[in-house]
N, CA, C and O atoms as CSV, one atom per row, in Angstrom:
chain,resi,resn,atom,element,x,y,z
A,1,UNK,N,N,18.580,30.896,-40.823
A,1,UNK,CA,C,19.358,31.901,-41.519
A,1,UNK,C,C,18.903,31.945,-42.980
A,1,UNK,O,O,18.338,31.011,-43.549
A,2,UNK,N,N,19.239,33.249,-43.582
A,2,UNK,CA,C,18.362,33.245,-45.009
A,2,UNK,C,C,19.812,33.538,-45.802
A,2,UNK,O,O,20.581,34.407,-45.393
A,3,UNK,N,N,20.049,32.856,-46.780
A,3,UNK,CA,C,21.119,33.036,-47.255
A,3,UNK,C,C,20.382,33.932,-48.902
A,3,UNK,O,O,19.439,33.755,-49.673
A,4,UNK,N,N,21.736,35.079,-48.697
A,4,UNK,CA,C,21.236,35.852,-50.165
A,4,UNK,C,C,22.421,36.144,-50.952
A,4,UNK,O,O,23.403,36.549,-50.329
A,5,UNK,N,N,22.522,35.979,-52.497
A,5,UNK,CA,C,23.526,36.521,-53.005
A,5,UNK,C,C,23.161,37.622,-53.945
A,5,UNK,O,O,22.080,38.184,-54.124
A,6,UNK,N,N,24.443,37.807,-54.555
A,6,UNK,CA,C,23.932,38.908,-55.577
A,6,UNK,C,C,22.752,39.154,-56.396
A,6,UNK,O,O,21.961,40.097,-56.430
A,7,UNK,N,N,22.849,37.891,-57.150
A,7,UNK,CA,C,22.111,37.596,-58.096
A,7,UNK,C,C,20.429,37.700,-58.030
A,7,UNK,O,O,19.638,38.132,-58.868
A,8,UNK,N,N,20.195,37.095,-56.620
A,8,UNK,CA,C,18.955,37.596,-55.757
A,8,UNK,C,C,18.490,39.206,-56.401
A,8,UNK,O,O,17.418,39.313,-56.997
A,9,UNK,N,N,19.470,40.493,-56.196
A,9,UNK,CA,C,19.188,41.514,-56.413
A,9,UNK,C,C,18.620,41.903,-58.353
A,9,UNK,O,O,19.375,41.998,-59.320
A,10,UNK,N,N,17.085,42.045,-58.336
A,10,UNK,CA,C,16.935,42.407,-59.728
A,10,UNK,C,C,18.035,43.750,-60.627
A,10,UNK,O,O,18.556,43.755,-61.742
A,11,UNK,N,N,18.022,44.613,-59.659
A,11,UNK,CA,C,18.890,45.708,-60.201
A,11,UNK,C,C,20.452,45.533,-60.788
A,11,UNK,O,O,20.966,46.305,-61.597
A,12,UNK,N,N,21.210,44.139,-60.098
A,12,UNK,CA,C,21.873,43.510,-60.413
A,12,UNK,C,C,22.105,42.298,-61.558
A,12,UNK,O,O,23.139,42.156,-62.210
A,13,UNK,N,N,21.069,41.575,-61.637
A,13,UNK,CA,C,20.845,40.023,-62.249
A,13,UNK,C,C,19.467,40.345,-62.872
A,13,UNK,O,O,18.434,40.509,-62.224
A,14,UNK,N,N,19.604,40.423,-64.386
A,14,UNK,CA,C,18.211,40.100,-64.618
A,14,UNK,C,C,17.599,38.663,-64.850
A,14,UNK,O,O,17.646,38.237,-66.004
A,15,UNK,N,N,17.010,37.847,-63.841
A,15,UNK,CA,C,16.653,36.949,-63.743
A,15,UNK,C,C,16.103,36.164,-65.288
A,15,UNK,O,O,16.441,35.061,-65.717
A,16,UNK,N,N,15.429,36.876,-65.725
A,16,UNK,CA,C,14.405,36.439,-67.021
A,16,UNK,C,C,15.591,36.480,-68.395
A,16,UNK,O,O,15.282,35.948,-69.461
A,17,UNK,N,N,16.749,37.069,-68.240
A,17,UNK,CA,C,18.131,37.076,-69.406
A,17,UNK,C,C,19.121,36.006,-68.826
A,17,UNK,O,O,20.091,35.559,-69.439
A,18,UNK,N,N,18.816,35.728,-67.809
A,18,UNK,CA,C,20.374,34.843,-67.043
A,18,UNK,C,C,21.678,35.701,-67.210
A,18,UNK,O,O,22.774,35.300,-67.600
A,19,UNK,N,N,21.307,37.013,-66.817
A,19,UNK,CA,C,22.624,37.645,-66.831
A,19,UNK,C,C,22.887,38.721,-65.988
A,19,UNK,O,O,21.901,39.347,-65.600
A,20,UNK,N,N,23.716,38.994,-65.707
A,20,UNK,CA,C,24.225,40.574,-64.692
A,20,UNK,C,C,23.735,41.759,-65.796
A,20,UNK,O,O,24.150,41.765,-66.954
A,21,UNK,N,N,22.931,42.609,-65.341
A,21,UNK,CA,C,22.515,44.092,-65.649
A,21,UNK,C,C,23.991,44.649,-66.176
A,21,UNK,O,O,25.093,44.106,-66.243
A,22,UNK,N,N,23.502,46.013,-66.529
A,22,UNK,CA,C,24.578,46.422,-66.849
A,22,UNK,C,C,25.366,47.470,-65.485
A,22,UNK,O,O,26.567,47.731,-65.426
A,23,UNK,N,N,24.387,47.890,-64.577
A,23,UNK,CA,C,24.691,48.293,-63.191
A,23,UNK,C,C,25.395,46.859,-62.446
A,23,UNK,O,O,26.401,47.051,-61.763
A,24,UNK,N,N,24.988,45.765,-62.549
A,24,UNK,CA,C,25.465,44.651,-62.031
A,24,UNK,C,C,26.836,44.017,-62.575
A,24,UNK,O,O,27.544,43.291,-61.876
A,25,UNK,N,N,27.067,44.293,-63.609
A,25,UNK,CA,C,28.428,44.156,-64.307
A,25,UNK,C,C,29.509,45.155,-63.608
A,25,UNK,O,O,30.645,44.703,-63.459
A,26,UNK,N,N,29.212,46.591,-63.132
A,26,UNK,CA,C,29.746,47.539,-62.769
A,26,UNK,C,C,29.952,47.208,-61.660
A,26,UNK,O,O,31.079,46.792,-61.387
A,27,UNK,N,N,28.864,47.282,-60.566
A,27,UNK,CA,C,29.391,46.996,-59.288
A,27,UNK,C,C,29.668,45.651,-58.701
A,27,UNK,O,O,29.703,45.585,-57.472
A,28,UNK,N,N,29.922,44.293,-59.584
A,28,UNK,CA,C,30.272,43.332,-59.542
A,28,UNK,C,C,31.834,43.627,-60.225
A,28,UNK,O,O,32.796,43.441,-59.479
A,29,UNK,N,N,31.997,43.926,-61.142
A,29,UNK,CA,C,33.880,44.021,-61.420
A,29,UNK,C,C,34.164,44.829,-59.972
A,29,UNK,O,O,34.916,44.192,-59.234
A,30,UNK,N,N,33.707,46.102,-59.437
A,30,UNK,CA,C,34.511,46.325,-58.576
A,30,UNK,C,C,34.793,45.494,-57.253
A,30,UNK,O,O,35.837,45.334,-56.621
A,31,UNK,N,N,33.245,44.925,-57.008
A,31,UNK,CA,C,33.581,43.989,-55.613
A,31,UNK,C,C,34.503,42.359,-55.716
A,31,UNK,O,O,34.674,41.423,-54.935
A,32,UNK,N,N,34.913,42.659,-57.055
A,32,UNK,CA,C,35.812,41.228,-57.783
A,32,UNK,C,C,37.511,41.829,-57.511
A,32,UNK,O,O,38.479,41.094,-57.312
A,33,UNK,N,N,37.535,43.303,-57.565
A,33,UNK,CA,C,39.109,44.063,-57.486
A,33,UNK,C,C,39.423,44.042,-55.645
A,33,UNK,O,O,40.575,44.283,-55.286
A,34,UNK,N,N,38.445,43.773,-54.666
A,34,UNK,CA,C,39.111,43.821,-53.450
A,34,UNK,C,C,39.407,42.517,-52.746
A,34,UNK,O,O,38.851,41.432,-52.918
A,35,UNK,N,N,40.181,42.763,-52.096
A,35,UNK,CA,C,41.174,41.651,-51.485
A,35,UNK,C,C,40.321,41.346,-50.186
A,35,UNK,O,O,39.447,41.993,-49.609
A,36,UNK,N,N,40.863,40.204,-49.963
A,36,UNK,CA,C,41.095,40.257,-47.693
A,36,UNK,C,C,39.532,39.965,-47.721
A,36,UNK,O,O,38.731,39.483,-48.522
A,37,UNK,N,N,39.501,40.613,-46.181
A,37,UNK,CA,C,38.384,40.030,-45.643
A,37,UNK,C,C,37.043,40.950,-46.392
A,37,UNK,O,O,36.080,40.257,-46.718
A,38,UNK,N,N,36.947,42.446,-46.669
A,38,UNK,CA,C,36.194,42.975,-47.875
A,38,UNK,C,C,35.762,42.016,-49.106
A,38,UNK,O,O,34.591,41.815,-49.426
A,39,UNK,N,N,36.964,41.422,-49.786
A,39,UNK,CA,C,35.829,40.835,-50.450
A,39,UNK,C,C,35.640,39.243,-50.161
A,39,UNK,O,O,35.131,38.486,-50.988
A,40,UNK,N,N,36.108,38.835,-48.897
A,40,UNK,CA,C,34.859,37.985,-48.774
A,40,UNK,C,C,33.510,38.046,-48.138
A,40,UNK,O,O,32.662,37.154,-48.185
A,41,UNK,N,N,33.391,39.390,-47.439
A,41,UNK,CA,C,32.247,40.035,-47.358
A,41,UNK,C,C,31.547,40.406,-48.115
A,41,UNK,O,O,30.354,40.112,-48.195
A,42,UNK,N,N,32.181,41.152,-48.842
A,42,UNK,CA,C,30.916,42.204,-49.568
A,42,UNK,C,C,30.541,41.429,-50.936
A,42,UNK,O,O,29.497,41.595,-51.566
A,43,UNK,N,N,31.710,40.454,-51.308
A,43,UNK,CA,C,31.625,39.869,-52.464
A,43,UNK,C,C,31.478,38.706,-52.702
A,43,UNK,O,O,31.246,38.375,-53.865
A,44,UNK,N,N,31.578,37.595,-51.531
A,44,UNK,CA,C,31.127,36.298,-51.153
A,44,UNK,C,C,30.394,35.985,-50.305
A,44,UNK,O,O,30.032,34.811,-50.219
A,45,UNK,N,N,29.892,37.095,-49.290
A,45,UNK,CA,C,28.596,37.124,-48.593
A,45,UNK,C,C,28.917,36.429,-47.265
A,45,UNK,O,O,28.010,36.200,-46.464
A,46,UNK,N,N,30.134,36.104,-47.025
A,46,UNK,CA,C,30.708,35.463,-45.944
A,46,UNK,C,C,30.607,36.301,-44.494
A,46,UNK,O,O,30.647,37.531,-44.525
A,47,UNK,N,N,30.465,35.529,-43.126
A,47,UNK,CA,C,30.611,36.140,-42.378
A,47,UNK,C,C,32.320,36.500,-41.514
A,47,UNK,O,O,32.544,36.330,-40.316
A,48,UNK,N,N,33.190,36.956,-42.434
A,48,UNK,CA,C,34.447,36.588,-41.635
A,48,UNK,C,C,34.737,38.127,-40.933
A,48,UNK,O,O,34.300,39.164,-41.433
A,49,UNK,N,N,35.459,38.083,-39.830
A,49,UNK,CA,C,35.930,38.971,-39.225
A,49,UNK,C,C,37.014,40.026,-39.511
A,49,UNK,O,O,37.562,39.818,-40.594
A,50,UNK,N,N,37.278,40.636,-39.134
A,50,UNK,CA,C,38.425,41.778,-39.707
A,50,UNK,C,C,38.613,42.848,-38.169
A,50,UNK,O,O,39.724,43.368,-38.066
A,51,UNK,N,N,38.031,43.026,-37.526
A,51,UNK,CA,C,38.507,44.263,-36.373
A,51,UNK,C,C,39.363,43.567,-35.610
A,51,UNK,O,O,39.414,42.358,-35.383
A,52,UNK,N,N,40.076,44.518,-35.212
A,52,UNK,CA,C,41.535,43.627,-34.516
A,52,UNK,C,C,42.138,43.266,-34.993
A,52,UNK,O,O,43.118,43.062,-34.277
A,53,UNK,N,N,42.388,42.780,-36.507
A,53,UNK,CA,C,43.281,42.413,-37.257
A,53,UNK,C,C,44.440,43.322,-37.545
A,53,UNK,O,O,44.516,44.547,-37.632
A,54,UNK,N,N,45.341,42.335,-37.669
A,54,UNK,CA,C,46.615,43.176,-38.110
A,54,UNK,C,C,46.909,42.903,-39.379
A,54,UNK,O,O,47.412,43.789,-40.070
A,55,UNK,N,N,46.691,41.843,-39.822
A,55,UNK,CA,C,46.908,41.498,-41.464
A,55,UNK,C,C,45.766,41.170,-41.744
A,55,UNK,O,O,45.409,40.226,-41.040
A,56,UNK,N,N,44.940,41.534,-42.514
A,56,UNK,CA,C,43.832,41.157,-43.075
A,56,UNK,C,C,43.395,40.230,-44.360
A,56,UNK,O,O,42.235,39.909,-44.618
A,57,UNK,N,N,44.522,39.880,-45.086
A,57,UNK,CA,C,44.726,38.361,-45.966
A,57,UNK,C,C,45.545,37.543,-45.342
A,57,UNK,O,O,46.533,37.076,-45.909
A,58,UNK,N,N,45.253,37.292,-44.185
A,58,UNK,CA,C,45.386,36.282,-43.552
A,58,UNK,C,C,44.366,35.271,-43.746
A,58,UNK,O,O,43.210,35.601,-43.479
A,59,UNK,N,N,44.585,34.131,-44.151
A,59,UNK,CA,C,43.486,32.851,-44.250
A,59,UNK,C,C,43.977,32.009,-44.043
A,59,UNK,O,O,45.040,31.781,-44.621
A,60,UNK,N,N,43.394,31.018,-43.003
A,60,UNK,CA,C,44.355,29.258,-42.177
A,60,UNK,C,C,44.266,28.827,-43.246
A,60,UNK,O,O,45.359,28.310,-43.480
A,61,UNK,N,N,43.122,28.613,-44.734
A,61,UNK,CA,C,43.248,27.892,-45.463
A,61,UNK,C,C,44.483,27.742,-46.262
A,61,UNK,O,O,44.861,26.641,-46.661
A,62,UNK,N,N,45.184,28.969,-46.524
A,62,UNK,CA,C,46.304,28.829,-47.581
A,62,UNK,C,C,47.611,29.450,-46.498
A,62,UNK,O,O,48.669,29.872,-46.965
A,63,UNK,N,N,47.390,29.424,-45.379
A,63,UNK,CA,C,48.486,29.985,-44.908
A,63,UNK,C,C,48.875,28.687,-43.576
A,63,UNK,O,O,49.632,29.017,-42.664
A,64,UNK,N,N,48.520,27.840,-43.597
A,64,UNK,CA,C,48.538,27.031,-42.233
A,64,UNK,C,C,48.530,25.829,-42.998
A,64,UNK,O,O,47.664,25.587,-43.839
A,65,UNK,N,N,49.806,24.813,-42.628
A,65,UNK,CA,C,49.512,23.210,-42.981
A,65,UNK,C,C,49.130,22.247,-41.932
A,65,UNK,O,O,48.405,22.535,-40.979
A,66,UNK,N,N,49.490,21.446,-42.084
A,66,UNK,CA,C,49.548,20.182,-40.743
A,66,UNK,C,C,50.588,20.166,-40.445
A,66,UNK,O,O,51.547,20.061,-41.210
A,67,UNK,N,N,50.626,20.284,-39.050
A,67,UNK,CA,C,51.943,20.173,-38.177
A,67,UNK,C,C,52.870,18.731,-38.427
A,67,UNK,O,O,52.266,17.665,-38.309
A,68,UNK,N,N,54.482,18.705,-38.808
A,68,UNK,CA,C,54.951,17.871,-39.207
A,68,UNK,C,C,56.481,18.305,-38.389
A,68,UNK,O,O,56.773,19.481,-38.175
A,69,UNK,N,N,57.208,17.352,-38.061
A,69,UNK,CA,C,58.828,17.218,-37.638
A,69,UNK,C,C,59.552,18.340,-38.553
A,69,UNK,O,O,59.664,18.457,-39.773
A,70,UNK,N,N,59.857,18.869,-37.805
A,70,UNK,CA,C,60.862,20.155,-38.568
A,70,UNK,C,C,62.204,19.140,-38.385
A,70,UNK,O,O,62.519,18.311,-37.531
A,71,UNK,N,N,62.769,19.588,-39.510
A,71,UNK,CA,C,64.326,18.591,-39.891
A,71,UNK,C,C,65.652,19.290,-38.692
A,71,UNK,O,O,65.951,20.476,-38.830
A,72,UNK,N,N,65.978,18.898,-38.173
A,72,UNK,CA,C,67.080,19.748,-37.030
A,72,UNK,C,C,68.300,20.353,-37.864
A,72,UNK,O,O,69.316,20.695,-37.259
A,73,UNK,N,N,68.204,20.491,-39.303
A,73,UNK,CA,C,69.653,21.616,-39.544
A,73,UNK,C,C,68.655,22.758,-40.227
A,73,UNK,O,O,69.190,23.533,-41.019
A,74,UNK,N,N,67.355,22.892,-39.985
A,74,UNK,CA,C,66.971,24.057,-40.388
A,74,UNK,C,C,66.971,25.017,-39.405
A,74,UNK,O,O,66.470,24.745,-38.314
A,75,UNK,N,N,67.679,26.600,-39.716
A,75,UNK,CA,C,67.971,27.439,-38.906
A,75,UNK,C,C,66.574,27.626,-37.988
A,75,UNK,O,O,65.422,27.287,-38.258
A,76,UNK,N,N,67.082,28.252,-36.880
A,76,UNK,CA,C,65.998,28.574,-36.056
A,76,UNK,C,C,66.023,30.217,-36.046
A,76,UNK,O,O,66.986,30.829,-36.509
A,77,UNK,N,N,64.795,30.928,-35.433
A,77,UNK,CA,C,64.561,31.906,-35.099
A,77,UNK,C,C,63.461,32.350,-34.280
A,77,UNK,O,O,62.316,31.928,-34.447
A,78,UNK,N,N,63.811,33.272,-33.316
A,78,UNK,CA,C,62.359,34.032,-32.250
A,78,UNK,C,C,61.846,35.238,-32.738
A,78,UNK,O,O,62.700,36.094,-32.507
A,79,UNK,N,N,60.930,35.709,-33.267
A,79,UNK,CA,C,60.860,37.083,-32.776
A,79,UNK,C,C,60.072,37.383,-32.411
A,79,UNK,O,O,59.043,36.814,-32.775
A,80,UNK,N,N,59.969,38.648,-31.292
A,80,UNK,CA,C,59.410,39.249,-30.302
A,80,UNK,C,C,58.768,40.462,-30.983
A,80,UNK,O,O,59.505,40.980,-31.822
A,81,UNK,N,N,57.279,41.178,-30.783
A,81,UNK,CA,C,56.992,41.915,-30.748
A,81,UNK,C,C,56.496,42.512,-29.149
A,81,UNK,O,O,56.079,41.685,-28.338
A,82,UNK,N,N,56.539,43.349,-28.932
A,82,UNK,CA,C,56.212,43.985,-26.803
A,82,UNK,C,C,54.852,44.517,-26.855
A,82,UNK,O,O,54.267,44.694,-25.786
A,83,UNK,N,N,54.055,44.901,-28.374
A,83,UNK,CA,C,52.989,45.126,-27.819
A,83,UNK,C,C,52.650,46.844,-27.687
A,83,UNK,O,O,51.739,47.195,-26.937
A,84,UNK,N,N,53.369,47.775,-28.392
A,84,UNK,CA,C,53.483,48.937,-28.322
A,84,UNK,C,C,52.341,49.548,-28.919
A,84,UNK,O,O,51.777,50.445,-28.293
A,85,UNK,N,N,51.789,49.090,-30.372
A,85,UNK,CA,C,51.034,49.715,-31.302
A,85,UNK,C,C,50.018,48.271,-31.556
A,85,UNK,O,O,48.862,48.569,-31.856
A,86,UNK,N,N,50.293,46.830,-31.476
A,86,UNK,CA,C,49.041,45.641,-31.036
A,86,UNK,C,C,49.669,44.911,-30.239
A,86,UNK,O,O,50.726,45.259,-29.714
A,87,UNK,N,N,49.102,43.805,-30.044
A,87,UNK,CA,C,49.450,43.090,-28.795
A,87,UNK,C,C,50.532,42.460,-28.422
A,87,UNK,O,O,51.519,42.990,-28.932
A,88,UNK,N,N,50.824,41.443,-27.671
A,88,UNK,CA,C,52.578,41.582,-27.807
A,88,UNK,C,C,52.070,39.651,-28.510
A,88,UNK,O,O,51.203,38.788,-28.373
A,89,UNK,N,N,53.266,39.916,-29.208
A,89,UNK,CA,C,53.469,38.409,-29.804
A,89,UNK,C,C,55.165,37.749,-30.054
A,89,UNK,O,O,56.124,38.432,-30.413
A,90,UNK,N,N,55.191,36.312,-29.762
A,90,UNK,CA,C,56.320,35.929,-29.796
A,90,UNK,C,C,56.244,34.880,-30.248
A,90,UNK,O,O,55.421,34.134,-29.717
A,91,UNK,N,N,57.167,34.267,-31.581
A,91,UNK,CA,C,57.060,33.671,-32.486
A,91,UNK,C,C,58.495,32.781,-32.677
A,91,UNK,O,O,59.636,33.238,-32.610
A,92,UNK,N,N,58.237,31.870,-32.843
A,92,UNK,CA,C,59.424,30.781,-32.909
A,92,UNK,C,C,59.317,30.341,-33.971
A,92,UNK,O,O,58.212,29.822,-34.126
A,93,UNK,N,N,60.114,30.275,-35.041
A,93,UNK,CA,C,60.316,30.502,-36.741
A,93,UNK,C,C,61.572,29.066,-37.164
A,93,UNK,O,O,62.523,28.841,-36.417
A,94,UNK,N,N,61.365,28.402,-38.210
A,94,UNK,CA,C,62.182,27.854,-38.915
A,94,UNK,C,C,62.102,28.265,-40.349
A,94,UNK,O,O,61.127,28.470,-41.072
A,95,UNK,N,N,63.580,28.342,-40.599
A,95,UNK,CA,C,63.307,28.647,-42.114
A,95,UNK,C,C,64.271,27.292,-43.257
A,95,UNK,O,O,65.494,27.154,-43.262
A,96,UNK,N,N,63.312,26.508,-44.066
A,96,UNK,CA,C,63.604,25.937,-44.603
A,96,UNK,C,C,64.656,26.353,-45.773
A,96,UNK,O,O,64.784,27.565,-45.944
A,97,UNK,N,N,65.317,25.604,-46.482
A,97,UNK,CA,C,66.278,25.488,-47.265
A,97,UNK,C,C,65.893,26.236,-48.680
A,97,UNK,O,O,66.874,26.487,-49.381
A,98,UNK,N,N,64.881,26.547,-49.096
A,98,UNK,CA,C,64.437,27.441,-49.767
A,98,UNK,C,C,63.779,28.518,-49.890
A,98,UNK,O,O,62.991,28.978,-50.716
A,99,UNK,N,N,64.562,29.079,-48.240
A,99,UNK,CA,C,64.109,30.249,-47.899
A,99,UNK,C,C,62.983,30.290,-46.997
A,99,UNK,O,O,63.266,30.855,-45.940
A,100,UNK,N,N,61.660,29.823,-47.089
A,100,UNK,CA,C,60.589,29.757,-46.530
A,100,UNK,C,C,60.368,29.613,-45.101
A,100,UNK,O,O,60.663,28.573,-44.513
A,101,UNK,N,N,59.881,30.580,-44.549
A,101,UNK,CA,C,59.483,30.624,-43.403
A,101,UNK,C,C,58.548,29.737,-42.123
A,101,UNK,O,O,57.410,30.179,-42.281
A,102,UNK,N,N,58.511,28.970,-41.246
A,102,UNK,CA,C,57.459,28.052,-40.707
A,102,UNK,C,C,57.025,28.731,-39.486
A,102,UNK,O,O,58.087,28.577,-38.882
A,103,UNK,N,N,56.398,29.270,-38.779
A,103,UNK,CA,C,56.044,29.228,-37.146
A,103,UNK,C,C,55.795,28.150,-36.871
A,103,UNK,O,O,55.160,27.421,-37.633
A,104,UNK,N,N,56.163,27.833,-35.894
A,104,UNK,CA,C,55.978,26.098,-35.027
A,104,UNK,C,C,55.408,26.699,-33.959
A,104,UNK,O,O,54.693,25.846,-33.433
A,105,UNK,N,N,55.337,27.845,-33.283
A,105,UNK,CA,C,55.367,27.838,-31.718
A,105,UNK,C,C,54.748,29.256,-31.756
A,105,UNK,O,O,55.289,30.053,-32.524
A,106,UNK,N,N,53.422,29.783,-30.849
A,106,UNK,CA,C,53.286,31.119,-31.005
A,106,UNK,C,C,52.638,31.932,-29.423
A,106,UNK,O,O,51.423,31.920,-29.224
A,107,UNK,N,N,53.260,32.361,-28.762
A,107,UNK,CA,C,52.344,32.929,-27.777
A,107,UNK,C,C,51.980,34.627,-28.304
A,107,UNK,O,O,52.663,35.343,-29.035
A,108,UNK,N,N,51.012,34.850,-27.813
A,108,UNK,CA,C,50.103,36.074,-28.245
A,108,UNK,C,C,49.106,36.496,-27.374
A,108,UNK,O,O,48.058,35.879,-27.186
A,109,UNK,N,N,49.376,37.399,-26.913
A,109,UNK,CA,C,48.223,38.201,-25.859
A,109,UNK,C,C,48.155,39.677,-25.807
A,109,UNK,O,O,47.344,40.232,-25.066
């Protein structure tokens, strides 16, 4: 695999100044303003996915911990989606004492 970044591009980076062009300043602030999986594509060169998605700043890194004992007086909750407009999903929820939401449990198909 050949890995390339911006900077690679002369029209972007003038190599011989150590600096972003002035076209490279331009279309580098804008690929710095998008979110989600766009800019870790277009702007970190990453290969991550996006079709089929329903939320697209979704990331396990900041959205997923290590599974730990949920405390038994935190409320419980299910909810059901059937699958009308994406797929059907059903979700088993605790919500901690400061509000915050957990999924423990998820079927999805």
């Amino acid at each position: 695999m050949l890995t390339s970044v911006h900077e690679d591009n002369p029209v972007l980076f003038d190599v011989h100044r150590g600096q972003m062009t002035e076209a490279g300043t331009v279309y580098i602030g804008r690929l710095d303003n998008l979110t989600g999986v766009r800019k870790k594509r277009l702007r970190g060169g990453l290969w991550v996915g996006a079709e089929g998605m329903v939320y697209d700043l979704y990331d396990p890194v900041v959205h997923e911990i290590e599974r730990d004992e949920i405390p038994a007086d935190w409320r419980r909750i299910c909810a059901v989606y059937f699958g009308f407009t994406n797929a059907f999903a059903c979700l088993w929820l605790a919500l901690d004492g400061d509000g915050r939401l957990y999924v423990y449990r998820q079927v999805y198909g």
